[in-house]
Every structure is written in structure tokens, then in C-alpha cells.
DRENPALO-627805 format. One line per field, with one value per atom (N, C-alpha, C): atom name; residue number from 1; x, y, z. Coordinates in pm, whole numbers, plus 50000, padded with zeros to 5 digits. Example, Ala and Ser with C-alpha at 12.3 -4.5 7.8 and 13.67 -1.06 7.14 Angstrom:
<atoms>
pati	(N, CA, C, N, CA, C);
vodo	(1, 1, 1, 2, 2, 2);
u	(51319, 51230, 51320, 51285, 51367, 51290);
v	(49431, 49550, 49670, 49775, 49894, 50003);
w	(50780, 50780, 50780, 50708, 50714, 50787);
</atoms>
This chain:
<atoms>
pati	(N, CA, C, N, CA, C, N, CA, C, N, CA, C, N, CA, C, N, CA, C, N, CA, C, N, CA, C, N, CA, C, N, CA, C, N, CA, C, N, CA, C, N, CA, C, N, CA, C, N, CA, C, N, CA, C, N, CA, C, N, CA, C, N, CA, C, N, CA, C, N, CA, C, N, CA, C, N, CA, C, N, CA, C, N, CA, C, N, CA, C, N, CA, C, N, CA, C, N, CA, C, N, CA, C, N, CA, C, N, CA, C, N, CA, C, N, CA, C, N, CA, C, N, CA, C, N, CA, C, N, CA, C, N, CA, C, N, CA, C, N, CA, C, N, CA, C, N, CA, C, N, CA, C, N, CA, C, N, CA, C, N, CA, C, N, CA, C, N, CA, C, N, CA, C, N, CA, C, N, CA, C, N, CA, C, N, CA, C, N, CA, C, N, CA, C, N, CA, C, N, CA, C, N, CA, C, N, CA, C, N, CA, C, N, CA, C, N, CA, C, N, CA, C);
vodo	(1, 1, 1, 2, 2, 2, 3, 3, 3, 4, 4, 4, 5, 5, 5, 6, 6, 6, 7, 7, 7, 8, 8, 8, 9, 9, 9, 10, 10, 10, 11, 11, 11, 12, 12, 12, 13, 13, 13, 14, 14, 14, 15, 15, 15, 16, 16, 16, 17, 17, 17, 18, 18, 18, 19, 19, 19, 20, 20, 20, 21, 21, 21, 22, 22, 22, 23, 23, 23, 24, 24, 24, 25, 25, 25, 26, 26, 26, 27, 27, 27, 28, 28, 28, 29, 29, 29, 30, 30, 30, 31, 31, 31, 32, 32, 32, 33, 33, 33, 34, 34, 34, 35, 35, 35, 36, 36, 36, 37, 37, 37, 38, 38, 38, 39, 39, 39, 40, 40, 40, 41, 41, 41, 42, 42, 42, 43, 43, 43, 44, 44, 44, 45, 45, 45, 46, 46, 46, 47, 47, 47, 48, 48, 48, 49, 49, 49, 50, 50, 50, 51, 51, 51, 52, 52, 52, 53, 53, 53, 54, 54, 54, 55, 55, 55, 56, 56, 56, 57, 57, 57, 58, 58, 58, 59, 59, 59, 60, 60, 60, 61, 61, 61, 62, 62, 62, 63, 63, 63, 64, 64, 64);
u	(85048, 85043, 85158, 85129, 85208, 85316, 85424, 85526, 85429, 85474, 85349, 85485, 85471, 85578, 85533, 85607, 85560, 85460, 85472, 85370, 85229, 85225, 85108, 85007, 85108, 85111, 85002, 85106, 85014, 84874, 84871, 84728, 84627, 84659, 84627, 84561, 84651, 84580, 84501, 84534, 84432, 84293, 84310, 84133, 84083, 84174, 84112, 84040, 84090, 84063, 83979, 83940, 83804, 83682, 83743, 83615, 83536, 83647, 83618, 83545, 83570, 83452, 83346, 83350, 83219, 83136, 83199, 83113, 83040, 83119, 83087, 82976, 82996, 82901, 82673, 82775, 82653, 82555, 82647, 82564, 82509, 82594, 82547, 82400, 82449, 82272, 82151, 82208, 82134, 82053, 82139, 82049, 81972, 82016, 81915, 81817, 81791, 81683, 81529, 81438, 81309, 81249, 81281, 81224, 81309, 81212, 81276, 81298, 81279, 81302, 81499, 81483, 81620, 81718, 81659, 81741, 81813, 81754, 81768, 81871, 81872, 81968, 82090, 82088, 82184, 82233, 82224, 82300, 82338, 82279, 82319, 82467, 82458, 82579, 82683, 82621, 82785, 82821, 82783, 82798, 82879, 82866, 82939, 83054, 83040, 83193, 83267, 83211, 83244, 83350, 83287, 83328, 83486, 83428, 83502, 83695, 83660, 83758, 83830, 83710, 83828, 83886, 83815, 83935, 84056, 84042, 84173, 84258, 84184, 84349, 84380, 84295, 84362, 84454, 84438, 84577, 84669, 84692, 84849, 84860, 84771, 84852, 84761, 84635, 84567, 84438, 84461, 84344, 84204, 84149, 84036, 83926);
v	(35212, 35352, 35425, 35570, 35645, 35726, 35731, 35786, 35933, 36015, 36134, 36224, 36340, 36446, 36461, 36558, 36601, 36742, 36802, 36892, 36874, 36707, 36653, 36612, 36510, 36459, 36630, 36700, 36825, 36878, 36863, 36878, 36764, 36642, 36546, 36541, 36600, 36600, 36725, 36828, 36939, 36920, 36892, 36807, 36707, 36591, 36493, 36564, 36687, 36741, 36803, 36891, 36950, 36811, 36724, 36582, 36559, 36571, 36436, 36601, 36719, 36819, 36834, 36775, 36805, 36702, 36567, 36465, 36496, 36532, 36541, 36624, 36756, 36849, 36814, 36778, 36690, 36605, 36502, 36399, 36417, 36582, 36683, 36725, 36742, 36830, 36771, 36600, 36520, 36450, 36459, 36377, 36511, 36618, 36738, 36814, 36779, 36864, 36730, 36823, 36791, 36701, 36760, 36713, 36596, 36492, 36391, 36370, 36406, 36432, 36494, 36614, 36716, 36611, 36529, 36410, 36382, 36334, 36208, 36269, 36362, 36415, 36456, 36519, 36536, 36438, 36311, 36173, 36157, 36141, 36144, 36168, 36338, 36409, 36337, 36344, 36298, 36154, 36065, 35946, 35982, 36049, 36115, 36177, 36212, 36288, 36173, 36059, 35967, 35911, 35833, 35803, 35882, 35989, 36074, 36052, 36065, 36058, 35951, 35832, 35666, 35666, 35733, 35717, 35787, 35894, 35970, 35908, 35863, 35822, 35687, 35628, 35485, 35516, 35672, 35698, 35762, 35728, 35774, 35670, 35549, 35417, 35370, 35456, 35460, 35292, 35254, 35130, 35157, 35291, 35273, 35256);
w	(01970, 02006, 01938, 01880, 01863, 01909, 01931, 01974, 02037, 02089, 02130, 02221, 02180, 02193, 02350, 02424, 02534, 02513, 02393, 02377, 02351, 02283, 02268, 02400, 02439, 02649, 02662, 02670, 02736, 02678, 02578, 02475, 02527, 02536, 02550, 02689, 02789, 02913, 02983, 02890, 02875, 02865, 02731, 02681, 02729, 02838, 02932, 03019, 03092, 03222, 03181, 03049, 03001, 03003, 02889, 02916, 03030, 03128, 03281, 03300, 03278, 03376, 03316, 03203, 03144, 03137, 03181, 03189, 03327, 03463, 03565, 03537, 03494, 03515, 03471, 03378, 03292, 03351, 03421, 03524, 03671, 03672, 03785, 03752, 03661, 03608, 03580, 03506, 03506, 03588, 03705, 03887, 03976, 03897, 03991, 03879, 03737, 03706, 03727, 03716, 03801, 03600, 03517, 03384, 03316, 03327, 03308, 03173, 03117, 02904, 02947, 03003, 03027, 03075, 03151, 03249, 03180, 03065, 03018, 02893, 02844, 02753, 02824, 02988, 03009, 03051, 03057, 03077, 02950, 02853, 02720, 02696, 02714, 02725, 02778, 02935, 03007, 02938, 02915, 02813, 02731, 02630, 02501, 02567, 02651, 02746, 02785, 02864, 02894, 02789, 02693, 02570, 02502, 02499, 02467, 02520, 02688, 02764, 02777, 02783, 02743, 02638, 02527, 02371, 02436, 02451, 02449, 02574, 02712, 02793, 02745, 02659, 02610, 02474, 02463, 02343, 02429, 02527, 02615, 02708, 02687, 02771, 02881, 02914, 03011, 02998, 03129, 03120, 03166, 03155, 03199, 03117);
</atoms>
């Protein structure tokens, strides 16, 4: 891991807290629309959010 400023830390956990709401939101939308094609993309999504969010807290030390 890279040394990481405290201005980064803060960038870093900015765009975690955008990820983790957009994964949520996603898998929100995904268990309540009625079209199962829509379902199935908005799981998609939150996946790719998912993804998204383990890269980045495993670049500040994070084990999840």
C-alpha cells in the first residue's frame, strides 16, 4: 500500500460513502421492481458498486 495523505483518506472515504449508497440503493430497487429483466440489471449495478467499494477500502487497509 501507498503512503496516502490525509487529504486523500478524505477523498477516499467520500467516494466509499457514495459506493456503499449506491450499491444499497440499487439492491433497493432491485428487490421492489415488479420486471424481472429491470431486477436483474439493477442487481447488476449494485454488484459493480459492490466491487467498486471492496477495491477502494482494501486501498486504505480495509478487510472486507
Amino acid at each position: 500500500m501507498t503512503n496516502l495523505t490525509a487529504k486523500d483518506l478524505d477523498v477516499l472515504i467520500h467516494i466509499l460513502t457514495g459506493e456503499e449508497m449506491a450499491c444499497k440503493k440499487a439492491r433497493m430497487y432491485s428487490n421492489t421492481l415488479t420486471d424481472a429483466a429491470l431486477a436483474g440489471e439493477m442487481e447488476q449495478i449494485a454488484m459493480q458498486h459492490e466491487q467498486r467499494f471492496n477495491a477502494l477500502y482494501a486501498m486504505i487497509g480495509g478487510n472486507k
